[in-house]
Biopython code that builds the backbone (N, CA, C, O; Angstrom):
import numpy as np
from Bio.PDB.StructureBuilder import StructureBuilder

atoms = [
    (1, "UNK", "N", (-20.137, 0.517, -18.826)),
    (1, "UNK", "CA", (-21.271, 0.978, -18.053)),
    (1, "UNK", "C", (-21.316, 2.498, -18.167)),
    (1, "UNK", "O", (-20.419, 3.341, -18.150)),
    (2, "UNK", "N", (-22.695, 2.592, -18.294)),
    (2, "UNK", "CA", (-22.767, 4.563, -18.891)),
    (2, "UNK", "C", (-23.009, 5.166, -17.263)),
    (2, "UNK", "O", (-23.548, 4.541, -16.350)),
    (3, "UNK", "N", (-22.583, 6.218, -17.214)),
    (3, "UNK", "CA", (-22.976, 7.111, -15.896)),
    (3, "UNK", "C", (-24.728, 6.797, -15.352)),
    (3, "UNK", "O", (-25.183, 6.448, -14.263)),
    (4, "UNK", "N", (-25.392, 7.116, -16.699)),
    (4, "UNK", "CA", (-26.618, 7.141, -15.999)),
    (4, "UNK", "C", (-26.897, 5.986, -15.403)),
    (4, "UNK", "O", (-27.910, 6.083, -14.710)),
    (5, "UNK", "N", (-26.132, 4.337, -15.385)),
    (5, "UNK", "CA", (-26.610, 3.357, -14.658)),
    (5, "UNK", "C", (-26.181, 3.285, -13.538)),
    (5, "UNK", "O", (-26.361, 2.272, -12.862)),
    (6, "UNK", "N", (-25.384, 4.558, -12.997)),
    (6, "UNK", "CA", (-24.734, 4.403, -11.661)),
    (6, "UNK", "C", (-25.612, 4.772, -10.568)),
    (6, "UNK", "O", (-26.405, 5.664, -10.866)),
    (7, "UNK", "N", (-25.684, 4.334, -9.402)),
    (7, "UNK", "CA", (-25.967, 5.564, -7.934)),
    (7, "UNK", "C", (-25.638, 6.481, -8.299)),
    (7, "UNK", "O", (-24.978, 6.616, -9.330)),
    (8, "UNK", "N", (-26.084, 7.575, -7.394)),
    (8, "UNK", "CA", (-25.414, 8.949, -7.250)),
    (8, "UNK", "C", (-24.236, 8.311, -6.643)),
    (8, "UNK", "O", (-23.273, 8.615, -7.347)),
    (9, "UNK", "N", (-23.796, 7.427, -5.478)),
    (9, "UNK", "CA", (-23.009, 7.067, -4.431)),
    (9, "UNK", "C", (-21.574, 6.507, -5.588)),
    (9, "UNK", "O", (-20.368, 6.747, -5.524)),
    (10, "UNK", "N", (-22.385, 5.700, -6.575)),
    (10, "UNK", "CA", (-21.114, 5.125, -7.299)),
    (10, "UNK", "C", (-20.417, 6.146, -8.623)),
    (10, "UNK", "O", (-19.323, 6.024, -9.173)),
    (11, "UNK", "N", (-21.503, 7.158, -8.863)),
    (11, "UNK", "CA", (-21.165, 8.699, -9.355)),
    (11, "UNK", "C", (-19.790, 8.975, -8.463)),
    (11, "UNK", "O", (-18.629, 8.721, -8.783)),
    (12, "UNK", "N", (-20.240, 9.511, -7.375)),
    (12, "UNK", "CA", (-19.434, 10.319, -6.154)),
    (12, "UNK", "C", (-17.935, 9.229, -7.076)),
    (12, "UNK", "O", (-17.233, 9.413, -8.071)),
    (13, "UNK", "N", (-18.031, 8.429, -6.313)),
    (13, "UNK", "CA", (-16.729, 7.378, -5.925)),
    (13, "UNK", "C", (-15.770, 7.257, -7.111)),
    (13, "UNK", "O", (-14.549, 7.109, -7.149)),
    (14, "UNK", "N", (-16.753, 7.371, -8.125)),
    (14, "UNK", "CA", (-15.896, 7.613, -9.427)),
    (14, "UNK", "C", (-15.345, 8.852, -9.655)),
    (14, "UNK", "O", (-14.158, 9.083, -9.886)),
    (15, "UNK", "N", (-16.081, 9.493, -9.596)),
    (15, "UNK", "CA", (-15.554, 11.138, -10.148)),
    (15, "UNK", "C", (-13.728, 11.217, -8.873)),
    (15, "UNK", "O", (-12.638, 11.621, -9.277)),
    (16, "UNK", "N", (-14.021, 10.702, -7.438)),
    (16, "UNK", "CA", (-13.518, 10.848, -6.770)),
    (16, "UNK", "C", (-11.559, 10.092, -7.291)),
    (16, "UNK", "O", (-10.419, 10.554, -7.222)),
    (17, "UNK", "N", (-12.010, 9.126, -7.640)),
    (17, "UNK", "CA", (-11.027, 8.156, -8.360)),
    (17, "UNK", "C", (-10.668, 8.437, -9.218)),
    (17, "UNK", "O", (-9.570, 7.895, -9.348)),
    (18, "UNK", "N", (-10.997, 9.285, -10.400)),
    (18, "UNK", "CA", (-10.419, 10.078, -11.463)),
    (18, "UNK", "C", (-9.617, 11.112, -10.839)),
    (18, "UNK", "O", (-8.415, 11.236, -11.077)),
    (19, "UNK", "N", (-10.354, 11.958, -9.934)),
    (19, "UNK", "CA", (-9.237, 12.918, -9.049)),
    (19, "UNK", "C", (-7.763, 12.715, -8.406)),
    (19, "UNK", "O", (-6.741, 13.367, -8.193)),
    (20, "UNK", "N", (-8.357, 11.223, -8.202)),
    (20, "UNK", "CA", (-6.503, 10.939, -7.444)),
    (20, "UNK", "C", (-6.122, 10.578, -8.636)),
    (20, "UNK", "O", (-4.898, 10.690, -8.702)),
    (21, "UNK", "N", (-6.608, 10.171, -9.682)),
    (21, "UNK", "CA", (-5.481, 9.702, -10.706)),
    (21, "UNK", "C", (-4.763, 10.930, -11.593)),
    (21, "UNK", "O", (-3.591, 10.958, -11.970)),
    (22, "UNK", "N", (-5.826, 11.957, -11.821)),
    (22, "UNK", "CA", (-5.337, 13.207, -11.916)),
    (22, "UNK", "C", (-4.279, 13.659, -11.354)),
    (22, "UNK", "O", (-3.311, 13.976, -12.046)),
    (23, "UNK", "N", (-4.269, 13.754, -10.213)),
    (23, "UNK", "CA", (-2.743, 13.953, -9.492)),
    (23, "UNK", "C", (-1.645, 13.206, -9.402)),
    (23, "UNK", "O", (-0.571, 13.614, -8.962)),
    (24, "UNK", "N", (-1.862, 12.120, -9.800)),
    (24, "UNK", "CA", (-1.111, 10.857, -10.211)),
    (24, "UNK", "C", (-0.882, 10.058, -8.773)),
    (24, "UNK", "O", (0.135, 9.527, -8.329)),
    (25, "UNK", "N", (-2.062, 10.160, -8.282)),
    (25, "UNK", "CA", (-1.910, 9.418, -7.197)),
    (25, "UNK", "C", (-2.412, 7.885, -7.361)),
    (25, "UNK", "O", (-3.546, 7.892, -7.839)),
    (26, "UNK", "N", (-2.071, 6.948, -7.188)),
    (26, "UNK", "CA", (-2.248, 5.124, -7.599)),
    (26, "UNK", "C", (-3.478, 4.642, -6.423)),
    (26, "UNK", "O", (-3.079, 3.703, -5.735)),
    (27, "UNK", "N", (-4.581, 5.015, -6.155)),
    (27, "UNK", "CA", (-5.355, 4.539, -5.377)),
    (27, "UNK", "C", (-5.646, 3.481, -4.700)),
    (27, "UNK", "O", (-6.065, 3.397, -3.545)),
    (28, "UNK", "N", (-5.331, 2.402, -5.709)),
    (28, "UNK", "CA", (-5.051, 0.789, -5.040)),
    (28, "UNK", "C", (-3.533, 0.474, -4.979)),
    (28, "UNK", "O", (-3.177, -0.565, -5.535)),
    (29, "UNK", "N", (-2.531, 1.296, -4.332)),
    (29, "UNK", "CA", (-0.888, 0.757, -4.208)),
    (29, "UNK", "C", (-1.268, -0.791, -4.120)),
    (29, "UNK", "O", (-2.419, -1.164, -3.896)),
    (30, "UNK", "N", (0.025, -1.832, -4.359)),
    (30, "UNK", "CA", (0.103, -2.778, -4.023)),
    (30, "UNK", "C", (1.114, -2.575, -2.869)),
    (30, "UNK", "O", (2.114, -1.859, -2.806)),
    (31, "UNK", "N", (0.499, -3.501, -1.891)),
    (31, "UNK", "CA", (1.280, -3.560, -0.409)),
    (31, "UNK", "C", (2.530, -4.383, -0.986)),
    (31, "UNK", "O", (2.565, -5.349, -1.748)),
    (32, "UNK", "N", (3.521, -3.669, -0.362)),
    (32, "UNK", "CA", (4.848, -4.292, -0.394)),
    (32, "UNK", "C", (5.746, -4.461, 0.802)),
    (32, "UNK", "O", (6.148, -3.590, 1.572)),
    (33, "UNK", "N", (6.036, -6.067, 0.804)),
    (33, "UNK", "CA", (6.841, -6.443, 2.505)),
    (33, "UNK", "C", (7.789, -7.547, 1.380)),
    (33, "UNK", "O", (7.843, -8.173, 0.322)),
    (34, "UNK", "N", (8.501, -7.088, 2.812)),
    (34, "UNK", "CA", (10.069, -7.731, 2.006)),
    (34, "UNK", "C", (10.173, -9.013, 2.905)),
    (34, "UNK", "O", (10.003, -9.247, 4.102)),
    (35, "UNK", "N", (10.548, -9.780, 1.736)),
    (35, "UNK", "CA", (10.972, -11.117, 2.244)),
    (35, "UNK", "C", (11.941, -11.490, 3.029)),
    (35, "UNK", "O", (13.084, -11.277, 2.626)),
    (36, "UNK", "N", (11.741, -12.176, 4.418)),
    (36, "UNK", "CA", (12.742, -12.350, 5.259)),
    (36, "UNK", "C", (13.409, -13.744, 5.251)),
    (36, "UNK", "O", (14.532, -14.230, 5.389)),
    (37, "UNK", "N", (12.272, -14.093, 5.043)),
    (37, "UNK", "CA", (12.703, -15.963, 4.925)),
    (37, "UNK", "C", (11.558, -16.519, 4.079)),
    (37, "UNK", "O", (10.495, -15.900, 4.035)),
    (38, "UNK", "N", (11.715, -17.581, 3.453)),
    (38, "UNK", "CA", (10.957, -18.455, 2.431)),
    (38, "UNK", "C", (10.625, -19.907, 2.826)),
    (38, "UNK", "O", (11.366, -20.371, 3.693)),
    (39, "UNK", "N", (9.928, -20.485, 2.490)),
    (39, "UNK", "CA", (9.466, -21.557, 2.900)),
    (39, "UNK", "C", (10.309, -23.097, 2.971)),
    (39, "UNK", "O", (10.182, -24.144, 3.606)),
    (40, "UNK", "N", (11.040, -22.665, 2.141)),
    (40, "UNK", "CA", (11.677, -23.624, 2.111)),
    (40, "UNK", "C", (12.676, -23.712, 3.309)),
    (40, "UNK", "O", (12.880, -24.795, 3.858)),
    (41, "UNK", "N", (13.362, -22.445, 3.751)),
    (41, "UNK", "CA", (14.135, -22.420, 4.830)),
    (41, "UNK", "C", (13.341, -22.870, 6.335)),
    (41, "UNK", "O", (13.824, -23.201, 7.418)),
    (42, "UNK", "N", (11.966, -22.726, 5.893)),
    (42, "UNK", "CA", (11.470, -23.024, 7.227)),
    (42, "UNK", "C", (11.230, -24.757, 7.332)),
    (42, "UNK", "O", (11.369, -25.427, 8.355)),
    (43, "UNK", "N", (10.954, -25.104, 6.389)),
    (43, "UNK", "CA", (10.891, -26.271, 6.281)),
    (43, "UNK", "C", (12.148, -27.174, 6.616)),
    (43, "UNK", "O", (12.257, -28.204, 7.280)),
    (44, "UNK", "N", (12.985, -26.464, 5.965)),
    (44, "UNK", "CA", (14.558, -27.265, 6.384)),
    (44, "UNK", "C", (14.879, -27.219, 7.856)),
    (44, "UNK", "O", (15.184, -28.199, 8.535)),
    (45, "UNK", "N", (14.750, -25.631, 8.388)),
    (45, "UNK", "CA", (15.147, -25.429, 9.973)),
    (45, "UNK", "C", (13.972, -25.760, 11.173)),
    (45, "UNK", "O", (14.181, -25.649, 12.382)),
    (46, "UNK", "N", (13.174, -26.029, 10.783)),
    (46, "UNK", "CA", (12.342, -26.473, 11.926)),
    (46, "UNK", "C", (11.228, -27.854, 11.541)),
    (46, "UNK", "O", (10.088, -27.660, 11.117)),
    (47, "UNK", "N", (11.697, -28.959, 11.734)),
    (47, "UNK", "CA", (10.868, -30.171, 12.062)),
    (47, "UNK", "C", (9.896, -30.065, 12.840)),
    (47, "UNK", "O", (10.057, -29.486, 13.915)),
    (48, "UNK", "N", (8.674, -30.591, 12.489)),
    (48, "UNK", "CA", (7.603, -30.997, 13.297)),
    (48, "UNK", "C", (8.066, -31.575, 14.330)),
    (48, "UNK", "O", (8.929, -32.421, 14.092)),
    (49, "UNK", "N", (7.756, -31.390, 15.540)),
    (49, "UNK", "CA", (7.472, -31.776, 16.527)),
    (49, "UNK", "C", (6.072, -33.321, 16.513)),
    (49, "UNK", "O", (4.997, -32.975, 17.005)),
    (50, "UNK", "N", (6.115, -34.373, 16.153)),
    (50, "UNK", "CA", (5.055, -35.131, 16.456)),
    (50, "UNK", "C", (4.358, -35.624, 17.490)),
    (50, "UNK", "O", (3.175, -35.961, 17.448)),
    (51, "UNK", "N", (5.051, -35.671, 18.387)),
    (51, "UNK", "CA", (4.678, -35.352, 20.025)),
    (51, "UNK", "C", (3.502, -34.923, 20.353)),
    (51, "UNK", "O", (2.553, -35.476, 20.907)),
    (52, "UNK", "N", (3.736, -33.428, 19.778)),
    (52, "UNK", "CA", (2.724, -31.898, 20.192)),
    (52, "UNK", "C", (1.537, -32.727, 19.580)),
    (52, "UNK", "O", (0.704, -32.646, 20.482)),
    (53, "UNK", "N", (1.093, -33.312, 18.796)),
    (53, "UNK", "CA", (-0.223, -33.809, 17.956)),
    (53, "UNK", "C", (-0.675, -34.730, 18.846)),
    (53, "UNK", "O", (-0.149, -35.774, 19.232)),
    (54, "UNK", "N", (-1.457, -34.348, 19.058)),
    (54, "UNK", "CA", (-2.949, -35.779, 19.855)),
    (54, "UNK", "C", (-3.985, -36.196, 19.016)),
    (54, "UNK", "O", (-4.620, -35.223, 18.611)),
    (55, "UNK", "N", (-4.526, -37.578, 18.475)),
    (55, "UNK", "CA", (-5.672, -37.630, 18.279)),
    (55, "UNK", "C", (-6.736, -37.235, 19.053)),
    (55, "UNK", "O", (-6.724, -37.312, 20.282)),
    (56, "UNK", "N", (-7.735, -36.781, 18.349)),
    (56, "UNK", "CA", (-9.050, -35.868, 19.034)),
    (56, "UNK", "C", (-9.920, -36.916, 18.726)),
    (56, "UNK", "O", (-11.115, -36.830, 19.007)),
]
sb = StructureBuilder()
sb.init_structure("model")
sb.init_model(0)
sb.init_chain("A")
sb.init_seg("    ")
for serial, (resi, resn, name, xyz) in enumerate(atoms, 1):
    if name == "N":
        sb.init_residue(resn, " ", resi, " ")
    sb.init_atom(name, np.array(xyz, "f"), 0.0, 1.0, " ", f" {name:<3s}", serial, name[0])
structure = sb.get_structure()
């Protein structure tokens, strides 16, 4: 896509996004959380309750 098919708005946003990359800044980080427990452990340590369920 050439500049001239942009907004001015999607101009701005770009030029803006070259700037942080210029500085070597990563604009979209990927979020990172650390794993505490996995599914499988939950599955093993806690059984359904069938009780708690009512037909509606």
């Amino acid at each position: 896509m050439n500049d001239l098919s942009l907004s001015e708005q999607q101009q701005i946003r770009r030029n803006s996004l070259n700037e942080l990359k210029k500085l070597g800044i990563d604009p979209y980080p990927a979020a990172g959380y650390k794993t505490n427990i996995f599914t499988a452990d939950i599955h093993r340590n806690h059984r359904p309750d069938e009780n708690r369920f009512a037909d509606v």
